[in-house]
C-alpha positions as CSV (number, residue, x, y, z in Angstrom):
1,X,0.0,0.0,0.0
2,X,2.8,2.0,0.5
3,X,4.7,1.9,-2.9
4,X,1.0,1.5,-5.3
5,X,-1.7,3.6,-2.6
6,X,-4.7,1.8,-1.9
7,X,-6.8,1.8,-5.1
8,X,-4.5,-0.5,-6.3
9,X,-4.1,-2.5,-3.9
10,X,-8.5,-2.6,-3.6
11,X,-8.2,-3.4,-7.6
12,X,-5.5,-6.6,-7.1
13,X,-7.3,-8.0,-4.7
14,X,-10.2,-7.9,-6.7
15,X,-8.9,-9.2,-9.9
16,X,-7.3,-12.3,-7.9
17,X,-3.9,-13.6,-7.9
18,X,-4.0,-14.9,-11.2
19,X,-4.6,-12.2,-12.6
20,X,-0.9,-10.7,-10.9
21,X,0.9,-14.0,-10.5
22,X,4.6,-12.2,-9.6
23,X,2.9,-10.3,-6.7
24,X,1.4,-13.3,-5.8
25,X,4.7,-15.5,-5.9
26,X,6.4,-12.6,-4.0
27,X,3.5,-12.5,-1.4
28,X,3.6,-16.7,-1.1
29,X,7.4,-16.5,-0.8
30,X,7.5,-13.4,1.9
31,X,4.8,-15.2,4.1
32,X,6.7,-18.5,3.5
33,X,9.8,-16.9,4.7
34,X,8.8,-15.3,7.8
35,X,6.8,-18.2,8.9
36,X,9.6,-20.7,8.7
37,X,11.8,-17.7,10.1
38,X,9.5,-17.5,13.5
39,X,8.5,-20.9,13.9
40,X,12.3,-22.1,13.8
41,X,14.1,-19.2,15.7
42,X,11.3,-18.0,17.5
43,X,12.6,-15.4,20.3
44,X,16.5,-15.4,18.8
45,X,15.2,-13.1,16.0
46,X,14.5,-10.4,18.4
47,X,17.4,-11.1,20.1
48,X,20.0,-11.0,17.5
49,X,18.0,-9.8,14.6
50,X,16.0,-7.4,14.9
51,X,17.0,-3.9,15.4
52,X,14.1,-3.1,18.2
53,X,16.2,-3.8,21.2
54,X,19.6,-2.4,20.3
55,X,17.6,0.4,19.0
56,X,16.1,0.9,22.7
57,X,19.0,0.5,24.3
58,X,20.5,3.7,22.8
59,X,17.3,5.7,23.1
60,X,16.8,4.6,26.9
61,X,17.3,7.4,29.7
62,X,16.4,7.4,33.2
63,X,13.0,8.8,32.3
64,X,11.7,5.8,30.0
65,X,9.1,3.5,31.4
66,X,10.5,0.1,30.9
67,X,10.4,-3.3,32.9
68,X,12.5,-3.1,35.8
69,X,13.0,-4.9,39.1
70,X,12.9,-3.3,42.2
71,X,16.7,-3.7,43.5
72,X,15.5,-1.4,47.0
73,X,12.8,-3.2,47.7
74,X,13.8,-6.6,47.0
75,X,17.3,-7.1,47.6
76,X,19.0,-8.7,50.0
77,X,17.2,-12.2,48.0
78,X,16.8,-15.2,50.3
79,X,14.5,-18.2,50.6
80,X,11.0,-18.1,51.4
81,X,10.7,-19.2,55.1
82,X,7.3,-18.7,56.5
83,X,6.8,-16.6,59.5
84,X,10.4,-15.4,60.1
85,X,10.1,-11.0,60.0
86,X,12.0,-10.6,56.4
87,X,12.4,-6.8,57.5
88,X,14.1,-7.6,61.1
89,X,16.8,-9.9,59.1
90,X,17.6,-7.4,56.7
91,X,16.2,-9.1,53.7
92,X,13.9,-7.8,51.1
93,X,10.8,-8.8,49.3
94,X,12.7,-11.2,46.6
95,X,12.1,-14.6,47.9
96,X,14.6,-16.0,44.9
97,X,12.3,-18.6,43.2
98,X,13.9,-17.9,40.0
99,X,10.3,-17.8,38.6
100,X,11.0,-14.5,36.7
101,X,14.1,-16.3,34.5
102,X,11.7,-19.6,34.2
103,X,9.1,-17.9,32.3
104,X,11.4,-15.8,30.7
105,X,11.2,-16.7,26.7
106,X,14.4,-15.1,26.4
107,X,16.0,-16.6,29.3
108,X,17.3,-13.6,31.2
109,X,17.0,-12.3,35.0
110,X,15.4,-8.9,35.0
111,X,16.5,-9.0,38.4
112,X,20.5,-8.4,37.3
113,X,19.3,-5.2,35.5
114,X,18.2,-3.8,32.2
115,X,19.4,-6.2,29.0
116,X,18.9,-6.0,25.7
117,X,17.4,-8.9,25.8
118,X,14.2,-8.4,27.6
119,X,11.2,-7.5,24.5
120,X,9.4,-6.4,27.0
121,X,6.8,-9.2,27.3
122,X,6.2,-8.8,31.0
123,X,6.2,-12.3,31.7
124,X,8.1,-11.7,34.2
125,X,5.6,-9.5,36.3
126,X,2.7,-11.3,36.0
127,X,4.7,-14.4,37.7
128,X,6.5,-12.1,40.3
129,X,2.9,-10.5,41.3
130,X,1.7,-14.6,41.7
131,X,4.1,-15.4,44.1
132,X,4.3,-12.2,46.1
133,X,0.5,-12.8,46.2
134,X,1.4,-16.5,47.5
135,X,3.6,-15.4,50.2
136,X,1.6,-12.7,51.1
137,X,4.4,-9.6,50.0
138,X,3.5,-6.7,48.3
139,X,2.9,-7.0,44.4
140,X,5.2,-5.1,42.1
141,X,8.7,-6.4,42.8
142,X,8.8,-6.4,38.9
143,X,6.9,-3.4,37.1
144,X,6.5,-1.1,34.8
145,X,8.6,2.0,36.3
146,X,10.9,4.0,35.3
147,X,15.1,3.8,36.6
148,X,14.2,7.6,38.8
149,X,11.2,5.7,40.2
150,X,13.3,2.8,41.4
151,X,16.1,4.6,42.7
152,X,13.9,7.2,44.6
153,X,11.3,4.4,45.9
154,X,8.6,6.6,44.0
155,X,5.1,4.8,42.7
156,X,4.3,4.9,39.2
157,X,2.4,7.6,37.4
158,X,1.8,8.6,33.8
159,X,2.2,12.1,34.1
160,X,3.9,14.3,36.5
161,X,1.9,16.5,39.4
């Protein structure tokens, strides 16, 4: 639609393939090649493919919402034991399950910082929230914040006061 506008696009579509058989073949052969592209690599063509991430790692500032763990609130990481006071023993709200890099389809640990990596899928936070809620923490260990937020224990908010 971009290269012919969309009146000729309405009027190949109309007329059939046969009627354009090299579009067609390009069409079949495009679709071909991206299926087979995403159903073999899957997640490694974001990864080392596609621009998207490297692009977004150059563009990123302290300012852009991202995924990012909560180092203040949930570091010192230490086992889940139920009913010692967390708080008392110095350790924070990540009960290191690891269920963040399981369901990961990149297979990083948004809990070691920002990566390339990470396409954003938020995986991540929905099994985070699922075991806070378990163990009865707090939800948002892993969220969508910004680094200023983090680093100045500040909630979330689209737009500034």
């Amino acid at each position: 639609m971009y290269i012919v506008g969309y009146e000729e696009v309405f009027k190949i579509m109309k007329e059939g393939p046969f009627a354009h058989p090299t579009n067609f073949m390009v069409m079949i052969l495009f679709t071909g090649a991206f299926y087979f592209v995403f159903a073999w690599f899957r997640e490694q063509v974001c990864t080392l493919v596609c621009p998207y991430g490297r692009l977004q790692g150059v563009l990123i500032d302290k300012q852009t919402i991202n995924v990012y763990y909560d180092f203040k609130r949930g570091e010192n990481r230490s086992k889940w034991r139920k009913g010692e006071d967390r708080k008392a023993l110095g350790k924070g709200d990540c009960i290191d399950c690891n269920q963040c890099v399981v369901v990961c389809p990149t297979g990083i640990d948004i809990r070691n910082g920002q990566q390339l990596e990470c396409v954003n899928c938020t995986a991540c936070i929905d099994a985070c929230d699922e075991v806070m809620e378990k163990v009865g923490l707090p939800k948002g260990l892993i969220r969508y914040a910004t680094e200023d937020e983090i680093e100045q224990e500040r909630p979330f908010k689209f737009t500034e006061e």
